[in-house]
MIPA-80897 format. One record per residue: chain; x, y, z of N, C-alpha, C in turn. Coordinates in pm, whole numbers, plus 50000, padded with zeros to 5 digits. Layout:
N
{c A nx X ny Y nz Z cax X cay Y caz Z cx X cy Y cz Z}
...
//
This chain:
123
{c A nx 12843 ny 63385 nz 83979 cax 12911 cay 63402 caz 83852 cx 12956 cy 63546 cz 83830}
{c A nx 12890 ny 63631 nz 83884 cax 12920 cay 63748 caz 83869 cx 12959 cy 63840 cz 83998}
{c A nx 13016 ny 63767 nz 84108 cax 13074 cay 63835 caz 84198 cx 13176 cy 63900 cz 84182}
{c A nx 13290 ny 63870 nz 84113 cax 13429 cay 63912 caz 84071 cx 13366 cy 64036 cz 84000}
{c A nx 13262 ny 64075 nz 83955 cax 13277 cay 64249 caz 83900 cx 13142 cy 64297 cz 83987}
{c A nx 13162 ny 64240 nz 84107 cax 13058 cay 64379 caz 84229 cx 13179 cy 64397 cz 84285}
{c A nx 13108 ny 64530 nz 84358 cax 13172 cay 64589 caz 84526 cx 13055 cy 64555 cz 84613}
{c A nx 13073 ny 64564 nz 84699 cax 13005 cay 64512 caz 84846 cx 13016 cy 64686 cz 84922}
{c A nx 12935 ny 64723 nz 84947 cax 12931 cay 64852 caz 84994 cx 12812 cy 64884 cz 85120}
{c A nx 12896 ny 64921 nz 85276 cax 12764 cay 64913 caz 85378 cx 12752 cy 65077 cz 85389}
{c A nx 12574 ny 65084 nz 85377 cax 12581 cay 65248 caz 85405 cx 12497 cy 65237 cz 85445}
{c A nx 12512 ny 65290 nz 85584 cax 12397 cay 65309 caz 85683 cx 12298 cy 65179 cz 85688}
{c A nx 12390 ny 65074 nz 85772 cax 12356 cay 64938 caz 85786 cx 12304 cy 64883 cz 85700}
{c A nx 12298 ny 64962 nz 85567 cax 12275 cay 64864 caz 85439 cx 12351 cy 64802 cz 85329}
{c A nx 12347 ny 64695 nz 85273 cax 12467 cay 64621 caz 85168 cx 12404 cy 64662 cz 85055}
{c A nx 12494 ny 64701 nz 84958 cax 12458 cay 64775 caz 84832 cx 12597 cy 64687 cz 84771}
{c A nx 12558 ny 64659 nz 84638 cax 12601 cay 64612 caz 84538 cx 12669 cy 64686 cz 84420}
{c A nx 12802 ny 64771 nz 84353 cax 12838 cay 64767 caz 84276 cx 12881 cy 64715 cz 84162}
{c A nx 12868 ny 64761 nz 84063 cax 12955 cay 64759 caz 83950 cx 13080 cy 64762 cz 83954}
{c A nx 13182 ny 64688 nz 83922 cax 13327 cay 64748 caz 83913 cx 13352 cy 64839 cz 83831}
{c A nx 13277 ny 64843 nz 83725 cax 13310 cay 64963 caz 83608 cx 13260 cy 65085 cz 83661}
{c A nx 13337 ny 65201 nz 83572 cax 13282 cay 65332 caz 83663 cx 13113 cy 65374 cz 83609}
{c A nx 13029 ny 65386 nz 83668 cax 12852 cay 65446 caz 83629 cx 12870 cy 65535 cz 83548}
{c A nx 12784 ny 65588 nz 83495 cax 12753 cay 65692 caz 83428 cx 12717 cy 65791 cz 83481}
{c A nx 12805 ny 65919 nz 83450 cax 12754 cay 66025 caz 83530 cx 12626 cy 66057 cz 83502}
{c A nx 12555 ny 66085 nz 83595 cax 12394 cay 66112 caz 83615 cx 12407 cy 66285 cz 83682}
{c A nx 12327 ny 66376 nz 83575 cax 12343 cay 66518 caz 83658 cx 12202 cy 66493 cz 83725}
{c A nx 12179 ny 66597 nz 83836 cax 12122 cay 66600 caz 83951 cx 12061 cy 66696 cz 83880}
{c A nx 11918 ny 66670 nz 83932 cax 11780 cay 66720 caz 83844 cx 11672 cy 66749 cz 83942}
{c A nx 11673 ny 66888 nz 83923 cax 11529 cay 66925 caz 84019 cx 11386 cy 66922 cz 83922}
{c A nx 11407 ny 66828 nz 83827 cax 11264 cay 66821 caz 83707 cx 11121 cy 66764 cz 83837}
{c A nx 10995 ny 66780 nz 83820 cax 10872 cay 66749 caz 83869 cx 10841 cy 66666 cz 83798}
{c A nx 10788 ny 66553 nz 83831 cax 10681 cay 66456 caz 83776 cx 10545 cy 66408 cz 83880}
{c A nx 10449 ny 66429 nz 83809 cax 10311 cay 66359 caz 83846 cx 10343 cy 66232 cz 83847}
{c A nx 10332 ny 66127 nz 83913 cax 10314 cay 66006 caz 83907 cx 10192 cy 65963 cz 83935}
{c A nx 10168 ny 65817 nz 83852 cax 10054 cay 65739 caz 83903 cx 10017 cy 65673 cz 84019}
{c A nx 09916 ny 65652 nz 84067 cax 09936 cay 65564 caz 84203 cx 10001 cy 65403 cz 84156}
{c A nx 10051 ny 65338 nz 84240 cax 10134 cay 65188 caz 84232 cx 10241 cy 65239 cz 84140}
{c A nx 10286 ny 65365 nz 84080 cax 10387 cay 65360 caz 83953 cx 10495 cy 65274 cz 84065}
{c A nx 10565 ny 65256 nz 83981 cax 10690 cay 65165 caz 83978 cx 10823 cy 65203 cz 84070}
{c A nx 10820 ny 65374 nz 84077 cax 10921 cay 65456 caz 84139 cx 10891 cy 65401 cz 84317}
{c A nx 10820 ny 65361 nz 84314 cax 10768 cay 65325 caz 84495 cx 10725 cy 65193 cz 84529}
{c A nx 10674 ny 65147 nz 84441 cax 10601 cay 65042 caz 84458 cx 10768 cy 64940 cz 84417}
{c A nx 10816 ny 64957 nz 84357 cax 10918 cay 64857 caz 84331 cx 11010 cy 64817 cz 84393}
{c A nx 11001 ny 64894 nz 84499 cax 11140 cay 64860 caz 84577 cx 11056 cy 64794 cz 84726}
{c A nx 11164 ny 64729 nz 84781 cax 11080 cay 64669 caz 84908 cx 11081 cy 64781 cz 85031}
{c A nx 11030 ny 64782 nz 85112 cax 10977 cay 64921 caz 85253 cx 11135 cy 64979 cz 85251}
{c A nx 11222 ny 64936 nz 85322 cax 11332 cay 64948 caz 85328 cx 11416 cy 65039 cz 85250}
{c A nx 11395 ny 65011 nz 85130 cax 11492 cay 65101 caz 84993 cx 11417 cy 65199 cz 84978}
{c A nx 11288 ny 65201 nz 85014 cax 11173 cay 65359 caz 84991 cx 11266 cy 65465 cz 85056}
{c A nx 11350 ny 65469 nz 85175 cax 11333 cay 65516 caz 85285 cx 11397 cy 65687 cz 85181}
{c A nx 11493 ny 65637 nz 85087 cax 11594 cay 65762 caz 85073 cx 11486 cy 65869 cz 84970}
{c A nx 11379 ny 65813 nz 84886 cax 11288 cay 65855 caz 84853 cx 11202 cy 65932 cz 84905}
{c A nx 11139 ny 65878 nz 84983 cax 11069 cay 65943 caz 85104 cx 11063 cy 66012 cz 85276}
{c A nx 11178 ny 66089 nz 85267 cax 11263 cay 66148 caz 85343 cx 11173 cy 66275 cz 85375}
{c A nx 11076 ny 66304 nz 85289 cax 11004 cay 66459 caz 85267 cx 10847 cy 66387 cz 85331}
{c A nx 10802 ny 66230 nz 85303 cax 10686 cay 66163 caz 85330 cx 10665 cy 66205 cz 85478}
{c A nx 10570 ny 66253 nz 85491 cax 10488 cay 66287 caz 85640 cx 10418 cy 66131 cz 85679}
{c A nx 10340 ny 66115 nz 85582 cax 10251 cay 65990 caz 85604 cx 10286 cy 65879 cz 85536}
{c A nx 10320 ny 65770 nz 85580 cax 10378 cay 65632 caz 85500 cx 10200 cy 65576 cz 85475}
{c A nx 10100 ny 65606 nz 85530 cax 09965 cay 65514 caz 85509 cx 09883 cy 65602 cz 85359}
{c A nx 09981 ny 65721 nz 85329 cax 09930 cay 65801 caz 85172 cx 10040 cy 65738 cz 85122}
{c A nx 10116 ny 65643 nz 85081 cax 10193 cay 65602 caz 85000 cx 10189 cy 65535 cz 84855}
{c A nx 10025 ny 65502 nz 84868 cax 09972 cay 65461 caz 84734 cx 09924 cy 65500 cz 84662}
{c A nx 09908 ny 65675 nz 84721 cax 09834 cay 65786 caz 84608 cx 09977 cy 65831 cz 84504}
{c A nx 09837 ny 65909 nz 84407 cax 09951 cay 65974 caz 84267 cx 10073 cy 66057 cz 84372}
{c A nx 10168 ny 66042 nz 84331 cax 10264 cay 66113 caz 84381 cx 10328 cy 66219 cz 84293}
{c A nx 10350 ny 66340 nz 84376 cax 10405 cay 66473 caz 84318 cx 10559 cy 66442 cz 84337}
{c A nx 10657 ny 66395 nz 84241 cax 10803 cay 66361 caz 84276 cx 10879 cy 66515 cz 84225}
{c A nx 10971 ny 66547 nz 84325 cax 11085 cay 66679 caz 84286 cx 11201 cy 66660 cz 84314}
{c A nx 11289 ny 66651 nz 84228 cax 11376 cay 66620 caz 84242 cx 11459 cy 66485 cz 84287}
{c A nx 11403 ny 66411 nz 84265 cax 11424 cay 66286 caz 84302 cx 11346 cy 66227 cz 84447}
{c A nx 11290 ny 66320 nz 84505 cax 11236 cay 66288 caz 84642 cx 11052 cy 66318 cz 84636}
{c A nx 11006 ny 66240 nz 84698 cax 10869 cay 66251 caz 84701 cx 10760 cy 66396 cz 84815}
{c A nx 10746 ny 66469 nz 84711 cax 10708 cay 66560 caz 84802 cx 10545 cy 66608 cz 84791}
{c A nx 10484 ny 66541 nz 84763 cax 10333 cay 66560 caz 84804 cx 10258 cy 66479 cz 84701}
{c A nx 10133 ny 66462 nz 84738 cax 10033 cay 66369 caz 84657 cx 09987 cy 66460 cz 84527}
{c A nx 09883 ny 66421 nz 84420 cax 09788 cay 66488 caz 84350 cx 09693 cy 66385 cz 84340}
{c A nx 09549 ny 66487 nz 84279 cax 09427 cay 66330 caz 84193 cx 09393 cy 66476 cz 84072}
{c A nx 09339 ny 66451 nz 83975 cax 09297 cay 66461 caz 83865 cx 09157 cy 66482 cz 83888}
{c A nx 09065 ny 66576 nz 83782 cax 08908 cay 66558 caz 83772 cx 08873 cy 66635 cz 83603}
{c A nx 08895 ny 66552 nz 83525 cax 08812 cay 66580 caz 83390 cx 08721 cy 66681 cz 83418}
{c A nx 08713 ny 66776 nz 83331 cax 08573 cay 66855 caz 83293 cx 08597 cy 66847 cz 83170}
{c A nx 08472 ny 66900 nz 83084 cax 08474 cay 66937 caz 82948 cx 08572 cy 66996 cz 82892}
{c A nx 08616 ny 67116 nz 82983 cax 08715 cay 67222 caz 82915 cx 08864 cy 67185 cz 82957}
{c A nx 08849 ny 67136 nz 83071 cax 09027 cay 67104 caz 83117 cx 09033 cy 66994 cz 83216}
{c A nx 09172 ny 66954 nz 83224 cax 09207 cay 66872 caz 83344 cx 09215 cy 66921 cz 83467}
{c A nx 09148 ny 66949 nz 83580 cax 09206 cay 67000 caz 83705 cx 09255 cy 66917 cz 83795}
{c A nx 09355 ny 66971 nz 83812 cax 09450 cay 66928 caz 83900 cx 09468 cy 66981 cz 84045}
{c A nx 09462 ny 66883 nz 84175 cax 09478 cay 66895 caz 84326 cx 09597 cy 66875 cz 84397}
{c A nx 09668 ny 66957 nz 84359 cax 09791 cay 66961 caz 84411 cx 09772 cy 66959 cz 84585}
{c A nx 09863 ny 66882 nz 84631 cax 09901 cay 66839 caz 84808 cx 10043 cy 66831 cz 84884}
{c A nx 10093 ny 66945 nz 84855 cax 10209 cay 66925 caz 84855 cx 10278 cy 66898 cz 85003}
{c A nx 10332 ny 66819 nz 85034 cax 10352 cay 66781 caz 85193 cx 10428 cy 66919 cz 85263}
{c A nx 10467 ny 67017 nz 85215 cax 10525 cay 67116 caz 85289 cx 10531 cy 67242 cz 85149}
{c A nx 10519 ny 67345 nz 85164 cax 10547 cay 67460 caz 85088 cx 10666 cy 67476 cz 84989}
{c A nx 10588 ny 67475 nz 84880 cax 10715 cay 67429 caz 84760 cx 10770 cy 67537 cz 84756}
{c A nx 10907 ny 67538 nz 84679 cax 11001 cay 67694 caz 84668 cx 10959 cy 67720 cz 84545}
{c A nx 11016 ny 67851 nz 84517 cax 10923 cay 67880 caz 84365 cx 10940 cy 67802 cz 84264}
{c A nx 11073 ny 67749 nz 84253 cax 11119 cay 67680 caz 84141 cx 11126 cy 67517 cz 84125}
{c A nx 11040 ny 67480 nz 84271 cax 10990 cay 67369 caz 84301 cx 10843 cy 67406 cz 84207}
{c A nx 10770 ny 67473 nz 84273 cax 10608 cay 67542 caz 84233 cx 10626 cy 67489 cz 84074}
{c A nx 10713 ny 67581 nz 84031 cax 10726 cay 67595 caz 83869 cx 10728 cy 67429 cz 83769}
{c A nx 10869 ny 67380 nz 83855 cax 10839 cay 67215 caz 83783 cx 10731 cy 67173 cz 83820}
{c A nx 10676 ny 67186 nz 83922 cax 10539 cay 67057 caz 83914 cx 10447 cy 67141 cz 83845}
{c A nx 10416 ny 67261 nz 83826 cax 10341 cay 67331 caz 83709 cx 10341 cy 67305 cz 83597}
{c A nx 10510 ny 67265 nz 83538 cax 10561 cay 67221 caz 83438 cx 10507 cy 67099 cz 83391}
{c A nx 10547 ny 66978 nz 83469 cax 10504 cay 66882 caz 83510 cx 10319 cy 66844 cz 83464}
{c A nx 10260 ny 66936 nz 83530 cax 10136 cay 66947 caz 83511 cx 10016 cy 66971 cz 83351}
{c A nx 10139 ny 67046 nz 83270 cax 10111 cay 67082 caz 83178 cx 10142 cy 66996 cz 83050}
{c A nx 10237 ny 66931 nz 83092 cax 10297 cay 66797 caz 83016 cx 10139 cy 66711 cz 83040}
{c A nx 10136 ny 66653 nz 83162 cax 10028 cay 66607 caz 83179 cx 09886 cy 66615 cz 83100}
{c A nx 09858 ny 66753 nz 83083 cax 09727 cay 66863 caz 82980 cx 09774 cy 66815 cz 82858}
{c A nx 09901 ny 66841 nz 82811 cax 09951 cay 66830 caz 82676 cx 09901 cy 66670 cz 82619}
{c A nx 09925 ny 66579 nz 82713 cax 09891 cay 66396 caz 82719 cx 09776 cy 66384 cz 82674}
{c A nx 09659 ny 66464 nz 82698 cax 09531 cay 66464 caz 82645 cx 09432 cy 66553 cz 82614}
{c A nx 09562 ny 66649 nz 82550 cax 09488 cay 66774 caz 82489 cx 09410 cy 66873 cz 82515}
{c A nx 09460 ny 66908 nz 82664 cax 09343 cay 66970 caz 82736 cx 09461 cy 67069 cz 82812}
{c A nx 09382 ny 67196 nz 82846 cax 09398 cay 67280 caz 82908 cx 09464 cy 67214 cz 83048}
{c A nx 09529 ny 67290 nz 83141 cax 09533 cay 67226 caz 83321 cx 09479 cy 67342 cz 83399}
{c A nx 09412 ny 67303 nz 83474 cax 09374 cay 67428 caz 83568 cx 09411 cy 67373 cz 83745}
{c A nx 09504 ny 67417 nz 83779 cax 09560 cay 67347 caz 83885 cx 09478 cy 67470 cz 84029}
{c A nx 09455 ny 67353 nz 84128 cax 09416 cay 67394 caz 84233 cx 09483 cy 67334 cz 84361}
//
């Protein structure tokens, strides 16, 4: 019923599905996010569609830990440990972040502190 408004599009032996109408421009964002383990950004798509995501992934068998996302691409794990005074945070980053990589997932991190009122003390 709704073929007459896709495109059919092969990229890199894969069929991708358009819209005929034009998308919405989306600006390109180097923002950091902590993710949960199973969040939705990974877990939702089948092995296959991960691939453009995880381009930075060293290990596909750490794929179910919290993930450190930059910029749209997955670039290292974290876990969390409550204390009294703050959240600490274990940053793992699969390769040496640039500073302004460093900075969003710091950012990132503090959003996180802010979620439950607590200090972050990142390690």
């Amino acid at each position: 019923m709704v073929a007459s408004h896709l495109i059919h599009e092969r990229i890199d032996g894969r069929t991708y599905l358009f819209t005929t109408s034009d998308p919405p421009v989306i600006e390109p964002s180097d923002a950091a996010f902590l993710l949960p383990i199973y969040d939705e950004f990974l877990i939702g798509f089948s092995v296959l569609d991960r691939s453009r995501a995880l381009s930075r992934y060293p290990n596909e068998s750490r794929l179910f830990d919290s993930t450190i996302v930059v910029g749209g691409q997955v670039a290292g794990s974290w876990r969390r440990l409550f204390t009294k005074e703050a959240v600490v945070i274990e940053l793992a980053p699969f390769a040496p972040l640039a500073a302004a990589e460093a900075e969003a997932v710091a950012a990132a991190a503090r959003r996180y502190g802010a979620f439950f009122g607590m200090p972050v003390v990142l390690s």
